[in-house]
Every structure is written in structure tokens, then in C-alpha cells.
N, C-alpha and C positions, 0 to 999 in steps of 0.2 A: 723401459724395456728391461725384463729381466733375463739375465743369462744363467745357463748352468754354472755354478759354482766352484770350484774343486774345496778340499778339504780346508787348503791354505789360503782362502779368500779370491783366489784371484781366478777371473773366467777360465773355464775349462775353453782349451781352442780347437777347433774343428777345421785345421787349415787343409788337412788331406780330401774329407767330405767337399768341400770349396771347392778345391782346385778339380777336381775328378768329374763335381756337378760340371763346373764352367767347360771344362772342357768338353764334354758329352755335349752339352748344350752349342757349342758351337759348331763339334761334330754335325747335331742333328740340323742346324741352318745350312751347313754345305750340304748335306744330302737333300735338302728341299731343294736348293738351288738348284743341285744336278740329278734329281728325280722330275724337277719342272722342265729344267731346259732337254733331257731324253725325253719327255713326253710331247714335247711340243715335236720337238724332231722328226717322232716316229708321226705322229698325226701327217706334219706338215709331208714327210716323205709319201704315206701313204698316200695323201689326197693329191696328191702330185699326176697329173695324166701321163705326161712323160714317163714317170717310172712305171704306173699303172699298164701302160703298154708295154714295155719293155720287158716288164717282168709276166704278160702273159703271153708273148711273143715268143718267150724263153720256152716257157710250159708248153705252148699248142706246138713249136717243133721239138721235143724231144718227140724220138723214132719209140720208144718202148711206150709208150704210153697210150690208152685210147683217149679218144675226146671225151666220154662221162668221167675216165682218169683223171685228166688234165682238168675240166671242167668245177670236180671234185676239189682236186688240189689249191688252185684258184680261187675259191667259197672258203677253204679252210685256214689259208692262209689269210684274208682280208678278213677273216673271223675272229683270228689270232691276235691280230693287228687288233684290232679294237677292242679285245678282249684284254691285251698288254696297257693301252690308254687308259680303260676304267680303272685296273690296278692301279695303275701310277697313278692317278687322282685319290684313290683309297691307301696307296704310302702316302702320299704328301698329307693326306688328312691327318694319317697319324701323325706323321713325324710334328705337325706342328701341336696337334695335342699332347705330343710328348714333351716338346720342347717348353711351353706355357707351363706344363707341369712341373718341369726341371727348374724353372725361373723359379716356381712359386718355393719349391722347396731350397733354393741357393738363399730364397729371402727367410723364410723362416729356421734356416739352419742353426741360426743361434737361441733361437727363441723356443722350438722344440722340436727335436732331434728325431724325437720319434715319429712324428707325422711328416718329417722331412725324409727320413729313413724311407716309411712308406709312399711317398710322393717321386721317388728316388725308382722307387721297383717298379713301381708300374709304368713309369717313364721309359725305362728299359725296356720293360717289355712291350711297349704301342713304337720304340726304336726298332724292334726285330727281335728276335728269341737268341739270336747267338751272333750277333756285330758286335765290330769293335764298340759304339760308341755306347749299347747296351750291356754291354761287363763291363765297362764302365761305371755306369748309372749302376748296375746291381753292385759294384764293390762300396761304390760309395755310398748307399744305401745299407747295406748290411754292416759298415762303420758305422754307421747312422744310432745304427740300433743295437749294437754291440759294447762298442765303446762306452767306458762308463766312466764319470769325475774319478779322480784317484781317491781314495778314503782316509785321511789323518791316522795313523798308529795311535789308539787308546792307550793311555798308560792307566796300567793296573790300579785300583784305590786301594790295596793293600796286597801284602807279600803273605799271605795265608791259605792253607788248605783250605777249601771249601766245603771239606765233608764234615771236618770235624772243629775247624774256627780256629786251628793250632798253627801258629808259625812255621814256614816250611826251613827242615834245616835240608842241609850238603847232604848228598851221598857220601 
């Protein structure tokens, strides 16, 4: 396994990129868990007869309303409703695409920085455009890619002007 190097032999460490992945990545397993269990919820609520009466019991007596109103209202909201379940199956899909991604780049972090960097961004971004656990993934990800071994200080192979091959003296 080869690692980045720094100047002075010894692994360059990437313990912030690490720590910022693993967290993101657990972030995103809690929000599958409670984008699973709100999905299930809202399903199991709506297919509920109980509520399903109740809540258009509610609708057919309000007084301002006509019955194509009500009717209306009733179609759009059980529309809603299912319309909210397909979503939540379309975040969980990402989130766990994100997640696998986040895995893959936590493992290849020492191995190369830069396809982990980029493995890092778009994890953030199938997490959501602006949550916490995706500024996350993008901070760690743009250390990924920024961060660079420190470089050794060259010392000079001689004390000489360059233009003219002359020893340099004091001011």
C-alpha cells in the first residue's frame, strides 16, 4: 500500500478528511433510518381507514366549502400523501448511494486523496445540497483536494548570482 509521503519520509496524515468522512457517513445512516421509519409512518397513517374517515369527515363539514371543494381537497391531499412516500424512497436511495460512496472514499483516503476528495463531493451532494452532513462531506472533500505533503526547504547548491556566476556579496 503506498501512502502520500511528506518531504521528511514519514506519511503525510489525513486525520481531519477521516474524521469529517466517518462522521458524514454516520450522519447519512441516521437519516436513512429516520427517512425509513417517516416513510413508513406516513404510508402506514394514510392507509389507515380510521384516519382516512376522520380526516374526510373533517373536510365534507367544514361550512365554507362546496362538496367539488371538499372533494377537491381530499384527491389532493391523498395525492400529496403519496406523492411524499415516492420521495422518501428517492432520499433513501440516495442517501445510501451516498453513504457507499463515503465508505469507499474513507478507504481509499490514504491511498489517493484525490479520487477520495472526489468521492467526498458528490457524496455530499446525493446527501442534499445544503445539510449538515453534506458540508460536511464537501469540507472534507475539498481538504481532500487541497491539501498538499509539506515540501522539504532545498538548500541552495551555491551562494552565487545566477546572471553573472559571481559570488554574491552584503549590501
Amino acid at each position: 500500500m503506498q501512502y502520500e509521503q511528506t518531504a521528511y519520509g514519514r506519511p503525510f496524515k489525513r486525520t481531519g478528511e477521516m474524521v469529517l468522512g466517518i462522521i458524514g457517513i454516520v450522519f447519512n445512516v441516521l437519516g436513512i433510518i429516520g427517512v425509513f421509519l417517516l416513510n413508513g409512518f406516513t404510508k402506514m397513517i394514510s392507509s389507515d381507514p380510521a384516519f382516512r374517515e376522520e380526516f374526510e369527515a373533517e373536510i365534507w363539514n367544514d361550512p365554507t366549502l362546496s362538496q367539488s371543494e371538499a372533494q377537491s381537497i381530499i384527491d389532493i391531499m391523498y395525492s400529496v400523501i403519496d406523492w411524499m412516500v415516492g420521495f422518501g424512497w428517492f432520499f433513501i436511495v440516495a442517501l445510501i448511494i451516498s453513504t457507499i460512496l463515503g465508505v469507499f472514499a474513507v478507504v481509499n483516503l490514504k491511498k489517493n486523496s484525490k479520487l477520495a476528495g472526489i468521492l467526498f463531493l458528490v457524496a455530499g451532494f446525493l446527501a442534499g445540497i445544503l445539510t449538515l452532513t453534506s458540508i460536511l462531506l464537501y469540507i472534507a472533500g475539498i481538504m481532500c483536494l487541497v491539501r498538499k505533503p509539506p515540501v522539504a526547504p532545498q538548500e541552495p547548491s551555491s551562494y552565487s548570482d545566477d546572471d553573472f556566476g559571481e559570488p554574491m556579496r552584503p549590501l
